[in-house]
C-alpha positions in Angstrom: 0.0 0.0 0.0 2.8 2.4 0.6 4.3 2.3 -2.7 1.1 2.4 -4.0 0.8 6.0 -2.3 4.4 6.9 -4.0 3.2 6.1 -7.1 -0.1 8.0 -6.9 1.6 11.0 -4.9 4.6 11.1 -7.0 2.3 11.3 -10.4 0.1 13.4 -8.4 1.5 16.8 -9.5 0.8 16.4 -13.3 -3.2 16.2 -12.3 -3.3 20.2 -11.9 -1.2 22.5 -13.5 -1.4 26.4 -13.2 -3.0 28.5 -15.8 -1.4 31.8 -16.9 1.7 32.1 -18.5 1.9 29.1 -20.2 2.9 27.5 -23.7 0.2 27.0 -26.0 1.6 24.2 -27.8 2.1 22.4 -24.3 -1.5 22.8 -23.9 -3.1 21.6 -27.0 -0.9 18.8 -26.2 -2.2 17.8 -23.2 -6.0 18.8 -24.3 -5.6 15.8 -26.9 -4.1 13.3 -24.3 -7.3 14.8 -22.3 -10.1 13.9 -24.8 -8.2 11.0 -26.4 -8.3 9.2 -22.7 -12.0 10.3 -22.4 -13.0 8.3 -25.7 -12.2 4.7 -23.9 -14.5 2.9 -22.1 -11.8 0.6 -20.7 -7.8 1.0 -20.2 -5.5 -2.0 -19.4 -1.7 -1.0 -19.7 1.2 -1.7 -17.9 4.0 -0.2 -16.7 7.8 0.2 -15.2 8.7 2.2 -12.8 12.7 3.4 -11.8 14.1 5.1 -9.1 17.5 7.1 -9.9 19.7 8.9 -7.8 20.8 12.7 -8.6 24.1 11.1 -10.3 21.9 8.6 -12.3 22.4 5.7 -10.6 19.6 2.9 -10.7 18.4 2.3 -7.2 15.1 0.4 -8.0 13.8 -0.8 -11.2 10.3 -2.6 -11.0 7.2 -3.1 -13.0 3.1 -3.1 -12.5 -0.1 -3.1 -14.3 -3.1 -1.2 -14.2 -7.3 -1.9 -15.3 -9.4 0.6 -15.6 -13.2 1.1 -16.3 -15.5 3.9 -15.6 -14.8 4.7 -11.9 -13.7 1.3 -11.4 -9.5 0.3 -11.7 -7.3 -2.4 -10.3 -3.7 -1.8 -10.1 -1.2 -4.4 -8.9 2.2 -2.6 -8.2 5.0 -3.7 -6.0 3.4 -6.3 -3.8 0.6 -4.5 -3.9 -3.0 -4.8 -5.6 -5.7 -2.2 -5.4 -9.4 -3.1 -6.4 -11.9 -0.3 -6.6 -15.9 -1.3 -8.0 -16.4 2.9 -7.8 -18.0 2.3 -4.3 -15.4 0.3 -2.2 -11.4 0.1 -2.3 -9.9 -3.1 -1.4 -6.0 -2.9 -0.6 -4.2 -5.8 -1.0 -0.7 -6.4 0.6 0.7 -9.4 -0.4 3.9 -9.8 2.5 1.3 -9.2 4.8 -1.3 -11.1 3.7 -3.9 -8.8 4.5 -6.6 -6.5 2.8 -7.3 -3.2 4.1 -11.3 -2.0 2.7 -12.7 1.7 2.8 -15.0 3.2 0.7 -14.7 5.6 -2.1 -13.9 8.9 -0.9 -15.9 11.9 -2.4 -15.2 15.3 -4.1 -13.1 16.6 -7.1 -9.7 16.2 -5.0 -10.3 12.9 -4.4 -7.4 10.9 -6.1 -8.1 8.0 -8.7 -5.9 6.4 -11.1 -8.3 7.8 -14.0 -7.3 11.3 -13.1 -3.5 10.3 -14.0 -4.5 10.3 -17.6 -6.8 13.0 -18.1 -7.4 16.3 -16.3 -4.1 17.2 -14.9 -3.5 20.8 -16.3 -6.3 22.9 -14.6 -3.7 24.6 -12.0 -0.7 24.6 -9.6 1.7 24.2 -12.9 3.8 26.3 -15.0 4.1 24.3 -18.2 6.6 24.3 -22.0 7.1 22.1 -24.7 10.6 21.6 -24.4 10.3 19.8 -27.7 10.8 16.4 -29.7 12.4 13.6 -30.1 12.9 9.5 -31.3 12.5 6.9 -29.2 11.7 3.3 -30.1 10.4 4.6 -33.6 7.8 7.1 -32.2 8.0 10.6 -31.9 7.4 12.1 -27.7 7.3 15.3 -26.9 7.8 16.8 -23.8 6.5 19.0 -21.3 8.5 20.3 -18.6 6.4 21.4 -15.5 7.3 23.6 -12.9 5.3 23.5 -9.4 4.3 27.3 -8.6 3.9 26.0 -4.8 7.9 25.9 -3.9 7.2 23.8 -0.3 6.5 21.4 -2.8 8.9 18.2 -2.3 10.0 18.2 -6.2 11.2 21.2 -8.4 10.2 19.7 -11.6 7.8 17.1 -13.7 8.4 15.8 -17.0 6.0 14.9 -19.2 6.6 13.0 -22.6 3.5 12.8 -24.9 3.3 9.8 -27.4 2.7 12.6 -30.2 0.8 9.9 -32.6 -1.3 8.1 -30.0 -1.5 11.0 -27.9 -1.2 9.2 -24.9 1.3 9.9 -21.8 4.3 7.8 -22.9 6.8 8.8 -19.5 6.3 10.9 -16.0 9.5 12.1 -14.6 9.7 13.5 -11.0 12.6 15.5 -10.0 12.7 15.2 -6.0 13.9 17.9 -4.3 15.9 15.5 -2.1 18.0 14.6 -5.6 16.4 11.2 -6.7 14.7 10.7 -9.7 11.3 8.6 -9.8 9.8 7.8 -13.7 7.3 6.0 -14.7 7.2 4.9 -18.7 3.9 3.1 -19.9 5.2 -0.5 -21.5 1.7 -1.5 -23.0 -1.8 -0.4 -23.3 -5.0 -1.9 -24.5 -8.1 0.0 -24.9 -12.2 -0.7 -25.0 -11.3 -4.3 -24.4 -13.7 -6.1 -22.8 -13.0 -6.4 -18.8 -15.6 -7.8 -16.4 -16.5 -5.8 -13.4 -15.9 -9.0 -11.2 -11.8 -7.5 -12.4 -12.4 -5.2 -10.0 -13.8 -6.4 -6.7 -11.7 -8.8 -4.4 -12.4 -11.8 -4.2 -11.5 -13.2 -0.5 -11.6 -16.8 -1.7 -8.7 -16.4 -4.2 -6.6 -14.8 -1.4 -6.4 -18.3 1.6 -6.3 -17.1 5.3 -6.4 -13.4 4.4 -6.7 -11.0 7.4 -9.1 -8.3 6.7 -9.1 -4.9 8.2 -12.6 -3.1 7.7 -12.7 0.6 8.1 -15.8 1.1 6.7 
């Protein structure tokens, strides 16, 4: 659960960015990642995730995947699997063997996986296309973002845009502390069909499970 809340805090600033004096071309960027992600009825992708230190150096490299459908997602990250039906949130931690349930927190600052791929530019960030370039055959552009709240605990997000698919390709988060946290999508599916059963635990699957209900 507590990389879990890494991940989501660490992608967390690209979900609001500041409006003002920003770059255009950034923004029609991100307005077609926007309404490209709002066209799918379901997501399944997966993705990588490293951890660098302010010389470079690999201090983690791991992987994780990631359902979503409507209000409802799963993500299974590090140990770690997440169900949400859009009413309840089942936390899974596997070395513990134990699943944590809550319900769905409301309001518009409420963080969901969903809100990682669409709606992150409304404010809090100074934004620029910084420009393109090749990678694996496709073109990704990039957006560098600058928090306008200094206390913040990074300096600077990087955004690179699959500029064909217009989909997020990469998040880069420059801690202020010096490491170096990205997260680069490997593969992604869309309007699949994914039963909603994908998204609810399922205690029997899970032998001798301890549950801890804070409903």
């Amino acid at each position: 659960m507590k990389k879990f809340i890494l991940f989501i805090a660490l992608l967390l600033p690209i979900l609001t960015i500041a409006q003002g004096k920003n770059d255009p071309a950034a923004k029609t960027i991100l307005d077609g990642v926007s309404n490209k992600f709002k066209t799918y009825t379901t997501v399944d992708a997966t993705f990588s995730y490293k951890v660098e230190n302010a010389a470079g150096k690999a201090l983690s490299n791991k992987s994780g995947a990631i359902k979503l459908k409507g209000t409802k997602y799963r993500v299974s990250f590090n140990g770690q699997e997440i169900f949400c039906d859009g009413k309840t949130v089942w936390n899974y931690d596997k070395g513990a063997n134990e699943v944590t349930i809550s319900k769905v927190e409301s309001g518009s600052g409420t963080i969901t996986p969903q809100k990682l791929f669409t709606n992150f530019y409304d404010k809090d960030f100074l934004y620029i296309l910084t420009g393109e370039k090749k990678v694996a055959g496709k073109t990704i552009q990039e957006i560098e973002m600058t928090p306008t709240d200094k206390s913040k605990p990074f300096h600077k997000v990087y955004v690179q845009v699959d500029k064909a698919a217009k989909t997020i390709y990469s998040t880069k988060v420059l801690e202020n502390a010096g490491n170096r946290y990205t997260y680069t999508v490997s593969t992604m599916k869309t309007n699949k069909t994914i039963a909603d059963a994908e998204f609810v635990f399922n205690k029997s699957k899970y032998p001798g499970v301890e549950e801890v209900d804070l409903r």
